[in-house]
C-alpha positions in Angstrom: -14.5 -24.3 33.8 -17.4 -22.5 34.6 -20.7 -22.7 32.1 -21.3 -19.0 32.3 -18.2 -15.9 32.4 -18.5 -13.4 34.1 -17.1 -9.6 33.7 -14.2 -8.3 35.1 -15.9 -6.0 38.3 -15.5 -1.8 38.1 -12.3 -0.7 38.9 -12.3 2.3 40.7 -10.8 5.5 38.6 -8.8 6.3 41.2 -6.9 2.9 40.6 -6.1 3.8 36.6 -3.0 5.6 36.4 -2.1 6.0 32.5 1.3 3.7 31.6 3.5 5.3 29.1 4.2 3.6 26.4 6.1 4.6 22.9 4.0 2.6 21.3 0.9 0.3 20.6 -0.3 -2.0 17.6 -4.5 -2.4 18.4 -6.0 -4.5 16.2 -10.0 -4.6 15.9 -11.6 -7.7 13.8 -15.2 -8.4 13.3 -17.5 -9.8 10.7 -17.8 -8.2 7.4 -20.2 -5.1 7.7 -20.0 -4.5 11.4 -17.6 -1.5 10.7 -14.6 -2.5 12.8 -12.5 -0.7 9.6 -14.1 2.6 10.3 -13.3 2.2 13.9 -9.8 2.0 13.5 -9.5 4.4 10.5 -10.9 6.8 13.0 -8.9 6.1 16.1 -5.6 6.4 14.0 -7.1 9.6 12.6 -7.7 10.7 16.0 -4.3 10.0 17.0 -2.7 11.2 14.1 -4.3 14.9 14.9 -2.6 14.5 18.3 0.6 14.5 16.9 1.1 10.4 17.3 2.7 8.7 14.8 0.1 6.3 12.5 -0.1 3.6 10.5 -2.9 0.7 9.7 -3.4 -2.3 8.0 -6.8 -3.6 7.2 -7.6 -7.0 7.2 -9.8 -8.0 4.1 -11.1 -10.8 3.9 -11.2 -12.9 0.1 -15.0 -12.6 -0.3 -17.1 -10.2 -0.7 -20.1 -11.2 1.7 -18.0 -14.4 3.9 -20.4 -16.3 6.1 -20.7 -14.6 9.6 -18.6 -15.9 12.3 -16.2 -17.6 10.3 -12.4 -17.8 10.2 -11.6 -16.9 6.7 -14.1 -13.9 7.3 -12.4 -12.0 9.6 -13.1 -8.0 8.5 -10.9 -5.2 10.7 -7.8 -2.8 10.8 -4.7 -3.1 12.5 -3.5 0.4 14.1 0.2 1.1 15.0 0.1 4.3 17.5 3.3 5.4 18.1 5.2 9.0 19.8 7.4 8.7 16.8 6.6 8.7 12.9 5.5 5.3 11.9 6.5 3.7 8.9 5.3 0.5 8.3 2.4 -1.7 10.6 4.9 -3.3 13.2 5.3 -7.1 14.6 3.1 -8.4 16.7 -0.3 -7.0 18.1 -0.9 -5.7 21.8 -4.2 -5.8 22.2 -7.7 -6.2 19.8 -11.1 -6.2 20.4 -13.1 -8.9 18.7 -16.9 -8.8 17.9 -16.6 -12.7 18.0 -14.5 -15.2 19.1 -14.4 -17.2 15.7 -12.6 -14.2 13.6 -9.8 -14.6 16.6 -8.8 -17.6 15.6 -7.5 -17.3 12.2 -4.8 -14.5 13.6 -3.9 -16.1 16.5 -3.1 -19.3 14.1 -1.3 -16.7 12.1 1.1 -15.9 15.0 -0.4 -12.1 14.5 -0.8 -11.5 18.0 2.0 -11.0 20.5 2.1 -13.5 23.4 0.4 -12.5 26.7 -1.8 -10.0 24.9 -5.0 -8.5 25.4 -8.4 -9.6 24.0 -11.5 -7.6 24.8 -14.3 -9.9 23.0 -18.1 -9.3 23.2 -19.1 -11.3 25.4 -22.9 -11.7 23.8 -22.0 -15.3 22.4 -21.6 -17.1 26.1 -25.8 -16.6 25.9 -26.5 -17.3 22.5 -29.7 -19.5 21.8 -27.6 -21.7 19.7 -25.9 -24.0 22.3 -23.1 -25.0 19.9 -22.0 -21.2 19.4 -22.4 -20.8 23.2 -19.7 -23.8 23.8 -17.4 -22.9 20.2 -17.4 -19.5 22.3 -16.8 -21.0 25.8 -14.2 -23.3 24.5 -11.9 -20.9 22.7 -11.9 -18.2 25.6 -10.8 -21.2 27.7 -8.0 -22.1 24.9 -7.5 -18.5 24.7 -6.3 -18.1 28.7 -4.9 -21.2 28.5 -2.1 -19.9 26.0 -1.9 -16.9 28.5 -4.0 -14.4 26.6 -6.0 -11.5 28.9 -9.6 -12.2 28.2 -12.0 -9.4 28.9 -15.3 -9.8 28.0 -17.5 -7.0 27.0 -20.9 -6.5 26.8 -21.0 -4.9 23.4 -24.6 -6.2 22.6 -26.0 -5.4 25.4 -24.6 -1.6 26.2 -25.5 -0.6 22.4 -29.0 -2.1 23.1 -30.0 0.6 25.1 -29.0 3.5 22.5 -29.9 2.3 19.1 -32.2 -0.3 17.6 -29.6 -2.1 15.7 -26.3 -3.0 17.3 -24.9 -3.9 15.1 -24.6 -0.8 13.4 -23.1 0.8 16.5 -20.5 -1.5 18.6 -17.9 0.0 16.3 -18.7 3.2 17.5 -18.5 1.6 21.1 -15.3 0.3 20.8 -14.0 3.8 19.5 -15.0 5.8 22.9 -13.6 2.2 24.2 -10.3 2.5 23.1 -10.3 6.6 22.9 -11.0 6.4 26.5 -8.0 3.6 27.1 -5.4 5.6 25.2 -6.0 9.1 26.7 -7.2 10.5 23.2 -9.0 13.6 22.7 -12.2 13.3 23.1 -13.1 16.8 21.2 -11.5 15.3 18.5 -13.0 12.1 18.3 -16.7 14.4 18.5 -15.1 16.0 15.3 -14.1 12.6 13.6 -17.5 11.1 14.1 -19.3 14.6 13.0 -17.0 14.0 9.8 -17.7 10.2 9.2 -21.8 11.0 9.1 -21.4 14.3 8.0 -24.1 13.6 4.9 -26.4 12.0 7.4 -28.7 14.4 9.7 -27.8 15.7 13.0 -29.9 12.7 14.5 -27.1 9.9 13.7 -24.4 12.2 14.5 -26.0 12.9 17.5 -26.5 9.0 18.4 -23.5 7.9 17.2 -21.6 10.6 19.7 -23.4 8.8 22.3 -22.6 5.1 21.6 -18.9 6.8 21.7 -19.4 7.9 25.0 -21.0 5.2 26.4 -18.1 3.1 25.0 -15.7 5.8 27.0 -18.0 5.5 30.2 -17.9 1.4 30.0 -13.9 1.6 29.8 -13.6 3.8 32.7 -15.7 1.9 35.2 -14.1 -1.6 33.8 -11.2 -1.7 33.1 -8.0 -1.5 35.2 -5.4 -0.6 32.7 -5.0 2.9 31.0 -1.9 3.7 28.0 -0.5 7.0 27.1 1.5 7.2 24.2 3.1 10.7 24.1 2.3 12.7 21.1 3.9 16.0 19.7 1.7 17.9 16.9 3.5 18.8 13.9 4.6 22.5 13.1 3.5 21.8 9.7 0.2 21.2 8.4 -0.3 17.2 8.2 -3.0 14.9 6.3 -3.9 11.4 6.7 -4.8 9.6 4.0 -4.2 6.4 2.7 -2.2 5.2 -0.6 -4.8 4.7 -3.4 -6.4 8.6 -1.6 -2.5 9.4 -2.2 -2.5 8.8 -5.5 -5.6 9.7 -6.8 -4.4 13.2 -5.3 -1.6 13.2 -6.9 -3.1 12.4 -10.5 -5.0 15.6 -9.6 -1.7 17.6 -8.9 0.0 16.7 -11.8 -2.2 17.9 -14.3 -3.2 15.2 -16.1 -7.3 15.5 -17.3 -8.2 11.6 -17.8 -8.4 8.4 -15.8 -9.7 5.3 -17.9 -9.7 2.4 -15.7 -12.0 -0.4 -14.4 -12.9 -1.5 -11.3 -10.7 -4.2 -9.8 -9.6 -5.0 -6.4 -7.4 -3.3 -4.5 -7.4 -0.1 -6.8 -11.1 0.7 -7.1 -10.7 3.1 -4.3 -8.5 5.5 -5.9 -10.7 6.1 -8.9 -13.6 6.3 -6.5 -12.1 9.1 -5.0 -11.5 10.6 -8.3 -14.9 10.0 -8.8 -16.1 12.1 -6.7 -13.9 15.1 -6.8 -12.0 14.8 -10.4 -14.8 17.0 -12.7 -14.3 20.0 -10.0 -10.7 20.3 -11.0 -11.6 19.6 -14.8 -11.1 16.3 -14.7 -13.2 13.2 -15.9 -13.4 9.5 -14.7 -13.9 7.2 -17.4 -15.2 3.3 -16.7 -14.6 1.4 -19.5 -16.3 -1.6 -20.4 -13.1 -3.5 -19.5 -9.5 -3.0 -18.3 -8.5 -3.1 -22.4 -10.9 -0.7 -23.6 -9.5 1.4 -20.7 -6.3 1.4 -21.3 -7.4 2.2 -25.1 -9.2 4.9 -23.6 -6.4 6.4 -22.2 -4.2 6.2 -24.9 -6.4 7.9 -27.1 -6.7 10.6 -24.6 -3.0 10.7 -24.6 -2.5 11.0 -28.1 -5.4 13.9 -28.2 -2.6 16.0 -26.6 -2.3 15.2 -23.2 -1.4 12.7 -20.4 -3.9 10.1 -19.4 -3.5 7.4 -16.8 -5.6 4.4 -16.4 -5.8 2.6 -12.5 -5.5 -1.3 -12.3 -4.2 -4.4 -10.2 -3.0 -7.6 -11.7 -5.3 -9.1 -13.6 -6.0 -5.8 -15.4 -2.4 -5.0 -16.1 -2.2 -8.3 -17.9 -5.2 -7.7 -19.3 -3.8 -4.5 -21.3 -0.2 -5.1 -21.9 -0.5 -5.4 -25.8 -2.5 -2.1 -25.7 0.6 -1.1 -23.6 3.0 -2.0 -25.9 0.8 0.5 -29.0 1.8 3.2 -26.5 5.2 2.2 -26.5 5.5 2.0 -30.8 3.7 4.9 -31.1 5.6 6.9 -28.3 2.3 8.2 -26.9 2.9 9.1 -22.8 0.6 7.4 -20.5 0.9 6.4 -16.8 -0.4 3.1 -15.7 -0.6 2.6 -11.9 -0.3 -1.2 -10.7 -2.0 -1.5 -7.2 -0.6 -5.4 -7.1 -2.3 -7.8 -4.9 -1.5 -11.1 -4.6 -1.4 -14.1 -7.9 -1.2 -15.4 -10.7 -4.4 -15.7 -12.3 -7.4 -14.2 -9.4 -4.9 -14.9 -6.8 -5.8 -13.2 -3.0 -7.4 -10.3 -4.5 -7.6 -8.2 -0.7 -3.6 -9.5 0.1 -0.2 -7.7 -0.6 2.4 -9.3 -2.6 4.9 -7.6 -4.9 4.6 -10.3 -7.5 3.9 -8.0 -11.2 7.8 -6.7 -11.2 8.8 -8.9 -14.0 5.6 -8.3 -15.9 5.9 -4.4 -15.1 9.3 -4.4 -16.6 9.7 -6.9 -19.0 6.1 -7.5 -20.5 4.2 -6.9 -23.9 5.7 -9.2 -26.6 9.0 -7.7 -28.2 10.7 -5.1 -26.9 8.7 -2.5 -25.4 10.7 -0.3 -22.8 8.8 1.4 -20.1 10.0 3.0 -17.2 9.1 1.5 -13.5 8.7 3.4 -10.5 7.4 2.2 -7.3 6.1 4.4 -4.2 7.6 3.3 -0.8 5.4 5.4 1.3 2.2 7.0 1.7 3.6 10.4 0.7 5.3 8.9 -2.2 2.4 7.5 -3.7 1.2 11.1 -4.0 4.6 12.7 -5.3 5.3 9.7 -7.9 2.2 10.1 -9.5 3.5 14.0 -10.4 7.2 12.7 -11.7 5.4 9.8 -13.9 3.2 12.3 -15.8 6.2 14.5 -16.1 8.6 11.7 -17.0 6.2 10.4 -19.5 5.2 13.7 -21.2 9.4 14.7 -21.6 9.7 10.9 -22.7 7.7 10.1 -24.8 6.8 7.0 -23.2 5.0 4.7 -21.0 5.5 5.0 -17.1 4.2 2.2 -14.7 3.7 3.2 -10.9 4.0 -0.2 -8.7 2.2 0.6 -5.7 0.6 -2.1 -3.8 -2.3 -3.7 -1.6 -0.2 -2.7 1.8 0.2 1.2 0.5 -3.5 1.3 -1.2 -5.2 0.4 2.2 -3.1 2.0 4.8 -3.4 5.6 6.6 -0.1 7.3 7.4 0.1 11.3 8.0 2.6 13.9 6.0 3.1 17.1 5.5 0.3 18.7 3.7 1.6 19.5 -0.2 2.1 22.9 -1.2 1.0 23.2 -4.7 3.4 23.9 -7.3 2.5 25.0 -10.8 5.7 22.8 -11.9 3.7 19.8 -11.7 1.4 21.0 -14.1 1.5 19.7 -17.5 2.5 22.5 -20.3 -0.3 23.7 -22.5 -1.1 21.8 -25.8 1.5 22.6 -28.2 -0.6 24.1 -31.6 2.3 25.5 -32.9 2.7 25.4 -36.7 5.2 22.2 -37.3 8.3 23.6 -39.1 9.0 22.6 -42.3 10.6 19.5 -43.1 10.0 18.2 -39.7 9.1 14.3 -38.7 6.8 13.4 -36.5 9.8 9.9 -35.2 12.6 12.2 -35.9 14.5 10.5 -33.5 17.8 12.2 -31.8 20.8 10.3 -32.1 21.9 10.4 -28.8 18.8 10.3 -26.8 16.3 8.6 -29.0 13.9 11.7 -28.9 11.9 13.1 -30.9 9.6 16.3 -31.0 5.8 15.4 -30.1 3.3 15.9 -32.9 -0.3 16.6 -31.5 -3.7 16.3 -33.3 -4.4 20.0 -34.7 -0.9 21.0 -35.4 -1.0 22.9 -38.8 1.8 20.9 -40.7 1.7 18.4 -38.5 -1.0 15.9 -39.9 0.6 12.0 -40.3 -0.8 8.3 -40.2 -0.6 6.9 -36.3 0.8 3.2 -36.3 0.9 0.4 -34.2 3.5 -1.2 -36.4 7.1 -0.9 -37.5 7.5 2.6 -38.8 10.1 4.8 -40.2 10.8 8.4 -39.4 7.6 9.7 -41.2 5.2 7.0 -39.2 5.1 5.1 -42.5 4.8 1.4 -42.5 8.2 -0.3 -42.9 9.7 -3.4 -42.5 13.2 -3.4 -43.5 15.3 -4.3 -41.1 17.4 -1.3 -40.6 14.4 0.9 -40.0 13.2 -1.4 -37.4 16.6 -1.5 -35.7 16.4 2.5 -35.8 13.1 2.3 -33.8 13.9 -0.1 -31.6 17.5 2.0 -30.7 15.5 5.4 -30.4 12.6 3.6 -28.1 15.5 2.1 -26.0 17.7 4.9 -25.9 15.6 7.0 -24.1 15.6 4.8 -21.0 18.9 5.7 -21.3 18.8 9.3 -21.2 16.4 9.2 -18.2 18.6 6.9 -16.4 21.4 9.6 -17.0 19.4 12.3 -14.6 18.6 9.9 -11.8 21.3 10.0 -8.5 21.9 6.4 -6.8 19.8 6.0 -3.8 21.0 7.0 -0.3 21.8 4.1 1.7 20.5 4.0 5.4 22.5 3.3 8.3 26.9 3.0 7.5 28.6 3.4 4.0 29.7 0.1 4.7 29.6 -2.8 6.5 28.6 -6.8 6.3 25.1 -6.5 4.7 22.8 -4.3 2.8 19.4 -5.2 2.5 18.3 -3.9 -0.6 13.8 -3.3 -1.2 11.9 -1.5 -3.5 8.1 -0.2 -2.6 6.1 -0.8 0.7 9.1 -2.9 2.5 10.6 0.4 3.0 9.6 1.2 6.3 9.8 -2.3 7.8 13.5 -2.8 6.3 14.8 0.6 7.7 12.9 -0.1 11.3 14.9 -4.0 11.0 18.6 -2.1 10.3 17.6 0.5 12.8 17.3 -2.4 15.3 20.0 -4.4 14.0 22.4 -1.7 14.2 21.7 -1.2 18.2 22.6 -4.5 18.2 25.9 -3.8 17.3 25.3 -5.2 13.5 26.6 -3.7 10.3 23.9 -3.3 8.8 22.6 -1.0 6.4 19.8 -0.3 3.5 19.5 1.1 0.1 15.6 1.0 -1.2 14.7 1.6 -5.3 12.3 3.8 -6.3 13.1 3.9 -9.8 13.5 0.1 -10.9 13.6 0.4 -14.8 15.8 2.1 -15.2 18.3 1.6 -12.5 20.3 4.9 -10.8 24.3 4.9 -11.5 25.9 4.3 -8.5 24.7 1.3 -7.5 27.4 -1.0 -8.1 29.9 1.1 -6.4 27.4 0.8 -3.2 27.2 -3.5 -3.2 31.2 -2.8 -3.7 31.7 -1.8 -0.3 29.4 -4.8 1.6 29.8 -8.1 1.9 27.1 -9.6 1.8 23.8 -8.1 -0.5 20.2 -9.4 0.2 17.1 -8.5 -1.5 14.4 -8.1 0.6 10.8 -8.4 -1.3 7.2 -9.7 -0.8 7.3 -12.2 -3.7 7.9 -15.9 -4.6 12.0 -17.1 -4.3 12.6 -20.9 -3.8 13.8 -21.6 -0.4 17.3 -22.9 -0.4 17.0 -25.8 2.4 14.1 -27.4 0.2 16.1 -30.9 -0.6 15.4 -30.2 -4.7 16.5 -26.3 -4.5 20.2 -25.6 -5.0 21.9 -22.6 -7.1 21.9 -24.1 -10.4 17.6 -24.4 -10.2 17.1 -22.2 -7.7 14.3 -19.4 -9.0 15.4 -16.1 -6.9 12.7 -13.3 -6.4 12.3 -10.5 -8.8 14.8 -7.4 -8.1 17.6 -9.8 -6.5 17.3 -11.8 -10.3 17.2 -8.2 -12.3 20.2 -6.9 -9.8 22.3 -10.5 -10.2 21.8 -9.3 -14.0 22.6 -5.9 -14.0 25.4 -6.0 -12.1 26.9 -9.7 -11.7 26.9 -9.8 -7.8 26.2 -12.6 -5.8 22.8 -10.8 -4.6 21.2 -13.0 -2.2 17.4 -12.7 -1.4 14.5 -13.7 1.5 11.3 -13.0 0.2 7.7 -13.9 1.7 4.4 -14.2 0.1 1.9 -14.7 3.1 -0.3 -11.8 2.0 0.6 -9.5 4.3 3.2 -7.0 4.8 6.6 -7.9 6.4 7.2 -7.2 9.5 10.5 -5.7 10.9 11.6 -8.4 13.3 10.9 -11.2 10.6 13.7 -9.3 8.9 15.7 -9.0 11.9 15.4 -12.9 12.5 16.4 -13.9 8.8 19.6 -10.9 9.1 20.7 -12.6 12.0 20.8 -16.1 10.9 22.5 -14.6 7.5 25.2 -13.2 9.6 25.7 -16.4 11.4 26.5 -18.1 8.0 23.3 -20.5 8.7 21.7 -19.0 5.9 18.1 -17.6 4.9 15.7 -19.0 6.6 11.5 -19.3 5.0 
C-alpha cells in the first residue's frame, strides 16, 4: 500500500446524474466540539422543509470532554432522509463523513454501518507530524477497503484553511454544503438554516459560515462522482421540527401549567433549558433546585398552592424523589413528573437509551402509592402527552409520570404545527367559598374522588399531611381509616382506566404474532410488521401509551394471536443461556406486568445496547420466533 493517498480526481458535472433513492441514513461523527451534531440537525432540518421525511439520532458520547481521536469519543448524528414520513432512525447506515478515522472505528465494530458503504474521511491525518497517527490513519483506511468500504478522502483541513482561521470551527459547516450539494437540497434553504443557527452572532459569521457551505457544495461538485435525490413532497399543513425534550417543554407551555422545578441531569436538561429561555414570556418560571428532591418538593408545593407543577428528570433523579413522590400521592396533590430514562442502574450510560425505569415508574415509593404512567411514542406525542398529564392529574387528584426517553429527547422528527386550544388550559383557581360541612378527603365511593381544597378557600382551611389521614386530613391510624384511603387512592386509577379505549392494533385483527411496545420502539416495531407482512407473515402490533393503568380491551386482542411478544429496550434474561429456563427466567418489564395482568403466555426480546432498535433486528428475531427456534439475543 502506498505511504501517501491520494484524492479521488474531478469528475466532470456532466458525469453526475442524481440516483433516486426513497431513502438514506447519513451519519456524521467527529470529536466532541467539532459540531458534527449541528451539521446534521441542520441538513435534516433542511430536508424536512423540503417535504422529506426526518429523523436523527445523535451519538453522545459517556464524557463530557473525551480525549480527541478516541473510540469511546465519537460525537455526531445519524440522519434518516426519507420521501416518506419517518418514524424511527432505520438499520444500517449509507454513508458518513468522519472528521477522523479513530471515531469510525467504534461503529463499524458496532455493525452500525451497512456493508459496502460510503466513508468520506478528512483526509488531513495521512500528513500529520505525529508519525504514529499518520500510520493508525493509513492502516484503518487500508482495513477499511479491505472490508469493502468506499473510502473518499477529503481535504477538510485544508479547504476551511483558506476561509477561516480555525477549522475546526468550520468543517461542519463544510460537510453541510457537502452533503446539501450530494442530496440535491435547497440551497436557499440551507442560506436560511445557517442565517438561523448564528442568528445572535453579527452578519460577519453568517456571512463566513455561508461561505464554508458553499465551498463544501463547490468541493462536492468537482469530486465526487455520485449524486442522490430523494423525492420530497411539502406538506399542506404547517410542519415543525423539533426534537422530544423541545416537544415537551412545548407542551408543558400548552397545557397551562405555571412551574417547572427540576435539576439538571442528563438527558433532560435540554427541555428545561428551553423552558428557560422562553417559559417567563408565557407567565411561566423555571425553578433549579438545589437537588432533584428539593425539586420535586418544589413542585409539589406549587401544586398544592392551587395549580399544576411538573418537575423534569432522568433516572437517577426519579429515584432520587420517589418518597417526595409518594407525599403527593397521600396528600392527593396533582403533579407531573416527566422521566427522560437513559440507561442504569446507579450512573449507568447517562447519553444512551434504555427503557429500564418502568417498574420504578409504576410500582415505586414504599407502600402503595398509585400513579398513573404514560409514555410518548413519538415526537408529536411527547408534546400532546404532556397536555393530557396535567389534565389527568388536575381531574385526578393524582401523580402522573411521563416515560419518555434518551432516543425521543434527542431526536428531530417534523408534525403538524399544533393549533392551540384553550381546552388544554388549566381552569382558574377555585376560591369559591367551601360549602358547609364539606371534607377536604371526602372520598366518593365509587371513584375514590374527592373535591380539591385550595389554599385561600374561605371555609376551606385544614392541616396537610403526609401520613395516614381520615376524611378531615386528621392523623389516624386505625386500620379501617387507612384501608378507606388506600381504597379511594386506588380507586381512582380505576375510574381513569374506565375512559381509556384499547389501543388500535397495526397490521390484521389477527394472525400468528403481535408484537406488543410501549414508547420510542413505536416506529421501529410498526416499520418491522410493515416488512414482515410483505413478506407474507401475520404479523401485527398493538403499542401502550397509557401503561398504569392498562385500556380494556386488551385481553380480547392477545385472544385472537397466537403467539404475543413484547418488544422493549430493557434487560430480559436470554433463554439459550445454559442457567436460564422458565422457572428463573427474569422477563423484561411490560411482558412481566402483561403475564400479570392478564395470565398469557407473553413472550419478550428486549435489547439494552444503548441505542434504539432497529427495525430489521426485529424482523430477524420475528422470523426465527415463527420458525419455532425461538428468541434470539
Amino acid at each position: 500500500m502506498n505511504s501517501t493517498l491520494t484524492l479521488d480526481p474531478p469528475v466532470a458535472q456532466a458525469t453526475r446524474a442524481a440516483q433516486s433513492i426513497a431513502e438514506h441514513i447519513v451519519e456524521v461523527i467527529s470529536d466532541s466540539g467539532e459540531g458534527a451534531q449541528r451539521c446534521g440537525q441542520s441538513l435534516a432540518a433542511i430536508a424536512a422543509r423540503m417535504g422529506n421525511g426526518i429523523w436523527t439520532t445523535e451519538i453522545i458520547p459517556a464524557e463530557i470532554q473525551p480525549p480527541a481521536r478516541s473510540v469511546a469519543g465519537a460525537s455526531g448524528i445519524r440522519i434518516r432522509i426519507g420521501s416518506q414520513r419517518v418514524t424511527n432512525g432505520g438499520d444500517q447506515t449509507d454513508l458518513v463523513v468522519a472528521f477522523n478515522e479513530q471515531v469510525l472505528i467504534g461503529r463499524v465494530q458496532a455493525r452500525e454501518l451497512k456493508p459496502g458503504a460510503t466513508i468520506l474521511l478528512e483526509s488531513m491525518w495521512q500528513h500529520h507530524r505525529d508519525p504514529s497517527v499518520v500510520a493508525s490513519y493509513l492502516k484503518t483506511v487500508e482495513a477499511l477497503r479491505s472490508d469493502g468500504y468506499k473510502v473518499i478522502e477529503v481535504p477538510l483541513e485544508d479547504r476551511c484553511k483558506e476561509l477561516v482561521s480555525d477549522p475546526r470551527k468550520g468543517k461542519n459547516m463544510f460537510v453541510l454544503g457537502l452533503l446539501c450539494n450530494l442530496y440535491g437540497l435547497d440551497a436557499s434553504l440551507a442560506r436560511e438554516q445557517i442565517a438561523r443557527i448564528f442568528g445572535k452572532k453579527d452578519d460577519k459569521v453568517i456571512q463566513s459560515n455561508v461561505a464554508l457551505y458553499e465551498a463544501g457544495a463547490a468541493w462536492g461538485e468537482s469530486n465526487l462522482d455520485f449524486k442522490y435525490r430523494i423525492p420530497a413532497q411539502r406538506s399542506s399543513q404547517a410542519q415543525i421540527v423539533i426534537n422530544g425534550n423541545t416537544a415537551i417543554a412545548l407542551g408543558v407551555m400548552a397545557s397551562g401549567m405555571d412551574i417547572c422545578a427540576m435539576y439538571p441531569i442528563t438527558p433532560a436538561t435540554s427541555a428545561s433549558h428551553y423552558l428557560s429561555e422562553v417559559f417567563e414570556k408565557v407567565g411561566g418560571l423555571v425553578h433549579q433546585a438545589e437537588d432533584e428532591i428539593a425539586a420535586c418538593a418544589f413542585a409539589i408545593g406549587a401544586s398544592y398552592a392551587g395549580k399544576c407543577a411538573v418537575t423534569i428528570t432522568s433516572g437517577p433523579g426519579y429515584s432520587l424523589k420517589q418518597e417526595a413522590i409518594g407525599l403527593a400521592v397521600m396528600a392527593e396533590i396533582p403533579l407531573v413528573v416527566v422521566n427522560v430514562q437513559r440507561g442504569g442502574p446507579s450512573t449507568g450510560q447517562p447519553t444512551k437509551v434504555e427503557q429500564g425505569d418502568l417498574p420504578a415508574a409504576v410500582f415505586g415509593s414504599h407502600g402503595d402509592a398509585p400513579k398513573v404512567v404514560m409514555a410518548p411514542c413519538s415526537i408529536e406525542d411527547c408534546f400532546y402527552s404532556v397536555i393530557t398529564a396535567r389534565k389527568i392529574a388536575e381531574t385526578f387528584g393524582m401523580v402522573v409520570v411521563v416515560l419518555s426517553d434518551a432516543s425521543l429527547s434527542t431526536a428531530q422528527q417534523p408534525f403538524p404545527r399544533p393549533q392551540f386550544s384553550e381546552d388544554w388550559l388549566a381552569p382558574p383557581v377555585d376560591q369559591t367559598p367551601v360549602p358547609p360541612g364539606a371534607k377536604p378527603y371526602d372520598w366518593d365511593p365509587v371513584t375514590g374522588l374527592s373535591r380539591r381544597f385550595q389554599p385561600g378557600q374561605p371555609g376551606g382551611m385544614h392541616t396537610l399531611t403526609g401520613l395516614a389521614h381520615d376524611r378531615n386530613s386528621k392523623v389516624a391510624y386505625d386500620p379501617s381509616i387507612n384501608e378507606e384511603g388506600l381504597r379511594a387512592r386506588s380507586l381512582k386509577l380505576a375510574a381513569l382506566q374506565k375512559t381509556l379505549k384499547a389501543p388500535p392494533v397495526v397490521g390484521g385483527s389477527d394472525g400468528d404474532m403481535l408484537l406488543v411496545g410501549w414508547g420510542s420502539t413505536m416506529g421501529a416495531i410498526e416499520e418491522a410488521v410493515s416488512r414482515l407482512r410483505a413478506e407474507g407473515l401475520a404479523v401485527s402490533s398493538m403499542h401502550l401509551r397509557f401503561i398504569q393503568p392498562m385500556p380494556s380491551g386488551i385481553r380480547e386482542i392477545f385472544k385472537r394471536f397466537k403467539h404475543v411478544m413484547t418488544i422493549e429496550g430493557n434487560w430480559s434474561d436470554r433463554i439459550e443461556d445454559e442457567l436460564i429456563d422458565e422457572d428463573n427466567r427474569r422477563y423484561s418489564a411490560l411482558a412481566m406486568m402483561l403475564r400479570s395482568r392478564f395470565l398469557v403466555d407473553v413472550d419478550c426480546w428486549s435489547e439494552a445496547r444503548g441505542q434504539p432498535i432497529k427495525p430489521g433486528d426485529i424482523c430477524r428475531v420475528v422470523r426465527r420466533a415463527l420458525k419455532q427456534e425461538g428468541p434470539s439475543s
